[in-house]
C-alpha angles and dihedrals in degrees: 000000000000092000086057081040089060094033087056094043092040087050090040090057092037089058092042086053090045093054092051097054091048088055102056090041094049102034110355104068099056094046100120115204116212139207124268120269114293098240090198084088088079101052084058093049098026081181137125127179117292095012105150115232121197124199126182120202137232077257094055092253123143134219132186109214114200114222084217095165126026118161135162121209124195134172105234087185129322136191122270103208091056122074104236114118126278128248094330129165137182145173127216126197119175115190120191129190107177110309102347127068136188105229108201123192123181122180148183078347098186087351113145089175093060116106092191102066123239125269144139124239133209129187085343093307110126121216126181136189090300093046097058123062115211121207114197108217138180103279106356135020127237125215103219107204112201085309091291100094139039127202122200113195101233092010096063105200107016091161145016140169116231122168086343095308131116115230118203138199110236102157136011116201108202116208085191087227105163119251106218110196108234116219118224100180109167106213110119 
């Protein structure tokens, strides 16, 4: 009784060994792990759901534009066998003021991992590194898109152009909501 006792626990423990090894030859060993999220997305897009921009025109007309989506994505690890992306991360903002709404993407900003490219996207027009100008000033540097659109590291959207008129920021009004930074890491 005691020696079927070892050889099922012995067979039990083998199996166990041989499933783990499978494991790591058929799945483990092309887990990639990535960095942490690059929180200098978030100098470039200082923002956070329901903060309140104002902008004033060259007219002297105001608008309040809503933050009414803001989300971070980051790979946490992903498979490398599968064709999903690599250690991406993005960042989406979304502000509304009535009808029309500014849709921001940045992504991969200063990411060598990434297999997509970086770029930032506006109202669904993609510009990469070609497509932005960055001026380096004193203290912070702008992202100048086709003259358009004006990024302010730690300031996010300072400008924009809108029916030929220039739109400046002139308040933010923060609601201190907390960004959490979703993970879409593609391993099944």
């Amino acid at each position: 009784m005691k020696k079927t006792f070892k050889i099922i626990f012995l067979a039990i423990i083998l199996i166990i060994i041989g499933l783990s090894i499978t494991y790591y030859l058929q799945v483990g060993r092309y887990i990639v792990s990535c960095q942490a999220f690059n929180k200098e997305h978030f100098e470039w897009l200082p923002y956070h759901r329901n903060d309140t921009l104002i902008f004033k025109s060259t007219d002297n007309k105001t608008r309040k534009y809503i933050v009414k989506k803001f989300k971070a994505y980051s790979t946490d690890y992903y498979n490398s066998r599968q064709k999903c992306g690599c250690c991406e991360e993005r960042i989406e903002a979304i502000l509304v003021y009535k009808n029309e709404s500014i849709k921001i993407n940045l992504e991969n900003y200063n990411n060598k991992e990434n297999c997509l490219g970086s770029f930032l996207r506006v109202n669904g027009e993609e510009f990469d590194e070609k497509g932005i100008k960055l001026k380096n000033g004193h203290i912070n540097e702008i992202i100048v898109v086709k003259d358009n659109y004006k990024f302010y590291r730690k300031k996010g959207l300072i400008e924009f152009s809108l029916n030929n008129k220039k739109w400046k920021l002139v308040k933010r009004l923060d609601s201190n909501l907390e960004t959490y930074i979703k993970d879409y890491s593609c391993v099944e």
